[in-house]
C-alpha positions in Angstrom: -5.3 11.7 -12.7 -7.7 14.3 -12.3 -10.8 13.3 -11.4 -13.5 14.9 -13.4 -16.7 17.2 -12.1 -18.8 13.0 -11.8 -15.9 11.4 -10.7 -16.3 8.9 -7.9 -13.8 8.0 -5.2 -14.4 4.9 -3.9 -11.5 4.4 -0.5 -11.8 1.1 1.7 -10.1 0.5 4.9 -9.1 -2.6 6.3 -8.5 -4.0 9.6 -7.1 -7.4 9.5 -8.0 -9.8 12.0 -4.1 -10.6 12.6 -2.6 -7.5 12.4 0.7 -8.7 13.0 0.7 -11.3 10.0 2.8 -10.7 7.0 0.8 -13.6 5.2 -2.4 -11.7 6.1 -0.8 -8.6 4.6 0.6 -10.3 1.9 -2.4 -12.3 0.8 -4.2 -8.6 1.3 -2.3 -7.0 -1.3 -2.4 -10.0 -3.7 -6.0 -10.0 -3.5 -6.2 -6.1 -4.0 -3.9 -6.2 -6.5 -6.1 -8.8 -9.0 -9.0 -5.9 -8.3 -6.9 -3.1 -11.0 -8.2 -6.2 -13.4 -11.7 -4.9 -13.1 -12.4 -2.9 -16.3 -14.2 0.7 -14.2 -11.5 1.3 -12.6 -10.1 4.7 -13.8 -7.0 4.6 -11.1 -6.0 3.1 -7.8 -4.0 2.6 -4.9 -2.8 0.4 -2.4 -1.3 2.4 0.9 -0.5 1.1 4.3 -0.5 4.1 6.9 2.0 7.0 7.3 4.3 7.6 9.6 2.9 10.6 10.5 1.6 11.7 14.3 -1.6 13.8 14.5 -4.8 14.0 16.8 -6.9 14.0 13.7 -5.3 10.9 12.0 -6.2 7.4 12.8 -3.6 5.0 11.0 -5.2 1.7 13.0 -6.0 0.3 10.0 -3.6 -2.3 8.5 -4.2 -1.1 4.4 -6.3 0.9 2.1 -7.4 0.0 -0.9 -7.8 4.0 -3.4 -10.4 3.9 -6.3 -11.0 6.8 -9.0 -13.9 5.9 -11.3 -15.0 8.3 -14.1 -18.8 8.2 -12.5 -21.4 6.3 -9.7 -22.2 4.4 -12.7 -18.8 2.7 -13.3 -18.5 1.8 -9.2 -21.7 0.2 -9.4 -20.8 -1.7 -11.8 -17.4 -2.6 -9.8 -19.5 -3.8 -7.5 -21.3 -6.8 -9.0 -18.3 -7.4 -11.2 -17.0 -11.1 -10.8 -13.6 -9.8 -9.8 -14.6 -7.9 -6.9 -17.1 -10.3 -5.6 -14.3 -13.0 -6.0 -12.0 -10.9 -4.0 -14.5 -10.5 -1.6 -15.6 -14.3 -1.2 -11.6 -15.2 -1.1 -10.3 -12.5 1.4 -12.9 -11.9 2.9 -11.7 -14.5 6.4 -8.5 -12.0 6.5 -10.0 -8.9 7.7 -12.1 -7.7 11.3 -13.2 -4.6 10.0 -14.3 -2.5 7.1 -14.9 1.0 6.2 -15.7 2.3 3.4 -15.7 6.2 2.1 -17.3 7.3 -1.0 -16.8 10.5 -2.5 -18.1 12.5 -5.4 -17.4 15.6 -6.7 -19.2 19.2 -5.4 -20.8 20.6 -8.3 
């Protein structure tokens, strides 16, 4: 997808508080995975990190969670919507750490 001149990218990273946990991960991705429901959402994607080795890349996160919406109105509205704020309230105990980015386009 390209993502238009008002497009929004909306990419969370998650540190879960048992790294080593494949029903942490697994319940992760569920969760994340109910999110595409959300009606905003343009595109996503779930990624894990790459087996790749610089000095400029920290892959100490344990997934990332990749949303395209057509404008800051439509993640806004992701925000508030019952499906995200249920994903929140039900993962929420599986995860140390959060960091969000959020992108728009440079006119």
């Amino acid at each position: 997808m390209i993502i238009e001149k008002n497009g929004f990218v909306h990419h969370v990273f998650f540190w879960l508080k048992n790294p080593q946990s494949k029903e942490d991960l697994a319940s992760l991705i569920e969760g994340l995975t109910k999110l595409k429901e959300a009606s905003t959402i343009e595109s996503f994607h779930i990624g894990k990190p790459a087996a790749t080795n610089r000095n400029v890349i920290d892959s100490g996160y344990s997934v990332s969670w990749l949303l395209l919406f057509k404008n800051k109105e439509d993640q806004d509205s992701y925000q508030v919507d019952p499906i995200h704020l249920n994903f929140v309230d039900t993962c929420s105990h599986l995860w140390s750490k959060v960091i969000v980015y959020d992108t728009i386009g440079i006119e």
